[in-house]
Short mmCIF file of the C-alpha atoms (twelve columns), coordinates in Angstrom:
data_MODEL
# 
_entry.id   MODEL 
# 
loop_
_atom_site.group_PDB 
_atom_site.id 
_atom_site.type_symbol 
_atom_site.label_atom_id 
_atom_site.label_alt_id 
_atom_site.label_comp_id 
_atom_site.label_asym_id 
_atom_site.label_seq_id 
_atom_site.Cartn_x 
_atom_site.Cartn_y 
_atom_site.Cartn_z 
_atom_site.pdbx_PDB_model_num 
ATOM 1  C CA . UNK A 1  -71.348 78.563  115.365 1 
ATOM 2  C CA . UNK A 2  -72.165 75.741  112.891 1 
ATOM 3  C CA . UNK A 3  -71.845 76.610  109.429 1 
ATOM 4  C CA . UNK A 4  -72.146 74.664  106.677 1 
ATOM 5  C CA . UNK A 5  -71.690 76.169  102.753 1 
ATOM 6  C CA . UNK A 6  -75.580 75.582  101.025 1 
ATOM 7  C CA . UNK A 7  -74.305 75.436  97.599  1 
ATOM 8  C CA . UNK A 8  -76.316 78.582  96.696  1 
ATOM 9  C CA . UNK A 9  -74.309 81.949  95.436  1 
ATOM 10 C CA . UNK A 10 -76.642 84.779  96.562  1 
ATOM 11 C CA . UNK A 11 -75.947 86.474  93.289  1 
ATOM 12 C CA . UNK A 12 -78.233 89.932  94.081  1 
ATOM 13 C CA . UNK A 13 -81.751 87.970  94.371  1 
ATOM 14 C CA . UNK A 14 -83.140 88.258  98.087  1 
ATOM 15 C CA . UNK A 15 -85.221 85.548  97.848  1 
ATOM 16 C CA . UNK A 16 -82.631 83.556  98.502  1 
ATOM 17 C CA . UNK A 17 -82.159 84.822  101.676 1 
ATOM 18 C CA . UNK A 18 -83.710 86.319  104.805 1 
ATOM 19 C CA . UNK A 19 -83.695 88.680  107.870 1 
ATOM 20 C CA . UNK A 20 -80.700 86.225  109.583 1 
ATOM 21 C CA . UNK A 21 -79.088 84.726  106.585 1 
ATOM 22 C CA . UNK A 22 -75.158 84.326  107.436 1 
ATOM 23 C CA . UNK A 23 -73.262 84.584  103.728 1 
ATOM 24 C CA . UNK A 24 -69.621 84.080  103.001 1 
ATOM 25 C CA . UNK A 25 -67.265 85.485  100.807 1 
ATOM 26 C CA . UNK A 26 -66.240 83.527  97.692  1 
ATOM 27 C CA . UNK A 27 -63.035 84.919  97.489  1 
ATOM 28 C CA . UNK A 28 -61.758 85.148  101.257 1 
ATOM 29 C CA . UNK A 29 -64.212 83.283  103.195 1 
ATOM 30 C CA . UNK A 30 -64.920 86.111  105.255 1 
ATOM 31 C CA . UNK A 31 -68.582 85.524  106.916 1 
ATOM 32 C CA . UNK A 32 -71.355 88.459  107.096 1 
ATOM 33 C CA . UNK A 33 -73.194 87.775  109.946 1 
ATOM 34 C CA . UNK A 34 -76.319 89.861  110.416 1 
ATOM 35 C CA . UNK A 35 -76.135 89.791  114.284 1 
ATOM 36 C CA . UNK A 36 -72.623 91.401  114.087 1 
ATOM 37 C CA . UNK A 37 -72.974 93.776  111.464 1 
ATOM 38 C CA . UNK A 38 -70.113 95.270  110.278 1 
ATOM 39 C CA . UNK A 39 -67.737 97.597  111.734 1 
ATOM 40 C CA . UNK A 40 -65.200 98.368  108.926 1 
ATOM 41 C CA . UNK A 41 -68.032 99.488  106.645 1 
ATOM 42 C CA . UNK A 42 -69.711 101.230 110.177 1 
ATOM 43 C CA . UNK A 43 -73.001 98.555  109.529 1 
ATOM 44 C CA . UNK A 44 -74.664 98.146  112.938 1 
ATOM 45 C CA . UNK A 45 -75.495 94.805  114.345 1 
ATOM 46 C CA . UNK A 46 -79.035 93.762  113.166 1 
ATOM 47 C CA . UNK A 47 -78.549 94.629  109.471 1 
ATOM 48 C CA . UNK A 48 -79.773 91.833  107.771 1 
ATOM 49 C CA . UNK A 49 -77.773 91.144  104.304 1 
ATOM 50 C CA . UNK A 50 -80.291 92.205  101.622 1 
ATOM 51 C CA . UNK A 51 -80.312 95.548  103.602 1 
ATOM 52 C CA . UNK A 52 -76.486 96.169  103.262 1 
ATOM 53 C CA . UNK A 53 -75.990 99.409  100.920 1 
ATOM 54 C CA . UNK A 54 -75.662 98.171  96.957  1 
ATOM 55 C CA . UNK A 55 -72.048 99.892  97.186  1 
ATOM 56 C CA . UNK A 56 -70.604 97.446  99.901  1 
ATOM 57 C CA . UNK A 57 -68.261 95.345  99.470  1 
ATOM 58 C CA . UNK A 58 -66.290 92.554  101.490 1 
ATOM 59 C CA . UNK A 59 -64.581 94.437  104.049 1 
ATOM 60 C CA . UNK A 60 -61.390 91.732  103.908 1 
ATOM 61 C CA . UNK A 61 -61.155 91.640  100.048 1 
ATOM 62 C CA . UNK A 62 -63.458 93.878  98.465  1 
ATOM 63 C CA . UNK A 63 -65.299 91.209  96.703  1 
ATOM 64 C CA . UNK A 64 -68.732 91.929  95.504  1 
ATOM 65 C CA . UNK A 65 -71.910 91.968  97.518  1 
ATOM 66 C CA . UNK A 66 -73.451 89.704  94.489  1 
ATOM 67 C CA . UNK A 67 -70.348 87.182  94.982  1 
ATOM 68 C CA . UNK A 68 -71.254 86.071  98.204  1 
ATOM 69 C CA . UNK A 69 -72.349 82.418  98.943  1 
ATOM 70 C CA . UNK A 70 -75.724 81.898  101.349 1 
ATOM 71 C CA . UNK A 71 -74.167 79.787  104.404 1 
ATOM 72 C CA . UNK A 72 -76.587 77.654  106.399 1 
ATOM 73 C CA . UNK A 73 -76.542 77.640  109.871 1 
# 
């Protein structure tokens, strides 16, 4: 996988984003990728970002959902 940070902090708005947006964690680095989903918060694969429940946080550091950085691929 080739990442590369876009400069953009996701910040809550979805337009910034869509259905396979990767976005990283500002705080850890930790990468939500929609293909793999998330198994500490029990998120299946598929779940795109903006979908993610408003409650979730970064399941390495607990950062915010809004504190995540769009990542482009």
């Amino acid at each position: 996988m080739n990442m590369t940070f876009s400069g953009g902090s996701y910040g809550g708005d979805d337009s910034k984003i869509n259905d396979e947006s990767v976005l990283e964690c500002k705080i850890c680095w930790h990468i939500y990728d929609p293909k793999e989903g998330d198994p500490v918060w029990q998120i299946p694969p598929g779940t795109p970002f903006s979908q993610l429940p408003d409650h979730w946080t970064c399941p390495n550091c607990d950062g915010a959902k809004d504190d995540f950085m769009v990542v482009d691929q």
